[in-house]
C-alpha positions as CSV (number, residue, x, y, z in Angstrom):
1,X,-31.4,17.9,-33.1
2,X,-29.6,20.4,-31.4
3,X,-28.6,22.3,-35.0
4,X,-32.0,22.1,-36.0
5,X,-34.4,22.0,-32.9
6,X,-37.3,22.9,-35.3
7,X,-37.6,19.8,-36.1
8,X,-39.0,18.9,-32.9
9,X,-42.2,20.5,-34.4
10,X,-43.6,20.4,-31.0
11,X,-43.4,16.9,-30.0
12,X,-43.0,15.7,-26.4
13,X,-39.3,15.6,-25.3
14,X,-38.3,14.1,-22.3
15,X,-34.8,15.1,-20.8
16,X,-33.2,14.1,-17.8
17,X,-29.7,15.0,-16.9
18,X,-27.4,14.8,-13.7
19,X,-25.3,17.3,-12.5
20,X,-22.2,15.3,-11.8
21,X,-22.5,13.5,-15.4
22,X,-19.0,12.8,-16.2
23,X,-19.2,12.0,-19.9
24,X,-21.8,15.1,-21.2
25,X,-21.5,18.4,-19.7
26,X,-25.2,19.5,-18.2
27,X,-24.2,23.3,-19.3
28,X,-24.8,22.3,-23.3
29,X,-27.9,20.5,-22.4
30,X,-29.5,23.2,-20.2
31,X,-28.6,25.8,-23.1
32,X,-30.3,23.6,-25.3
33,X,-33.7,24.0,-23.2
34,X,-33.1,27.6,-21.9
35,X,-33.3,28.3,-26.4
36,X,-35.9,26.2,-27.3
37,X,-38.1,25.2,-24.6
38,X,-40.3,28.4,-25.0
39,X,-40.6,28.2,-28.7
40,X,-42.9,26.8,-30.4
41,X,-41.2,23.8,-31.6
42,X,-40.0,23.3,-28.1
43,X,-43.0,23.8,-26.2
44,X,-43.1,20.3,-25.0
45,X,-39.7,19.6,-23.6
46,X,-39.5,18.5,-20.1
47,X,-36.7,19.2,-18.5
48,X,-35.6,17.4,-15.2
49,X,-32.1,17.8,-12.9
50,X,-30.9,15.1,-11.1
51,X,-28.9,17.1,-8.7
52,X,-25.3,14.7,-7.8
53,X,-26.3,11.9,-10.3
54,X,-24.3,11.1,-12.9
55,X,-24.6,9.8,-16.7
56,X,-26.6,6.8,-15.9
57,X,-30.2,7.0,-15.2
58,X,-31.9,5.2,-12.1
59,X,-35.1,3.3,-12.6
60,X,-37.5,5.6,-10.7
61,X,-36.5,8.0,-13.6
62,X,-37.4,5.7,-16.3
63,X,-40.7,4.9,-14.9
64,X,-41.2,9.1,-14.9
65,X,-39.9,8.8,-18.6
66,X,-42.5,6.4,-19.8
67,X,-45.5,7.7,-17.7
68,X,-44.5,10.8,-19.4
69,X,-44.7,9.4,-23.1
70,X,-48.0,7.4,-22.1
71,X,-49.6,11.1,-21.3
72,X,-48.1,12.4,-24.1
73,X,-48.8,9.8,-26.7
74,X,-48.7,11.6,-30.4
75,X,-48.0,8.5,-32.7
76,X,-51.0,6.2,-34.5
77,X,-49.4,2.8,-34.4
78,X,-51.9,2.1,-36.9
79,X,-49.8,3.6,-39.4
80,X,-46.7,2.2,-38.9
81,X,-45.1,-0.4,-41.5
82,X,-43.7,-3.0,-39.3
């Protein structure tokens, strides 16, 4: 995604990072955002800092993850092939 943000097309993304993430580097991710978050395609990208965490995410951050895809809902189950 990150060589070809378009292809967000505007749909919800969710990104949390922490500061003192030892296995990916916050710079590449926050110049990610700081590109795309005010295009169009990017419009919907949440970005959230978890100042001194590391790589792995705590659980009050995944229930913020998941109450953000429940607002932000853009897929018919309907018309899935499962």
């Amino acid at each position: 995604m990150a060589e070809n943000p378009e292809t967000l097309a505007g749909r919800p993304l969710y990104i949390w990072h922490g500061t003192e993430d030892y296995k990916i580097p916050i710079e590449s991710v926050q110049t990610f955002v700081k590109k795309n978050q005010n295009q169009a395609h990017g419009a919907r990208i949440q970005f959230e800092i978890g100042t001194n965490e590391g790589h792995l995410v705590q659980i009050p951050i995944m229930d913020k993850v998941a109450q953000f895809f429940a607002e932000n809902k853009t897929l018919d189950s309907s018309k899935l092939d499962i």
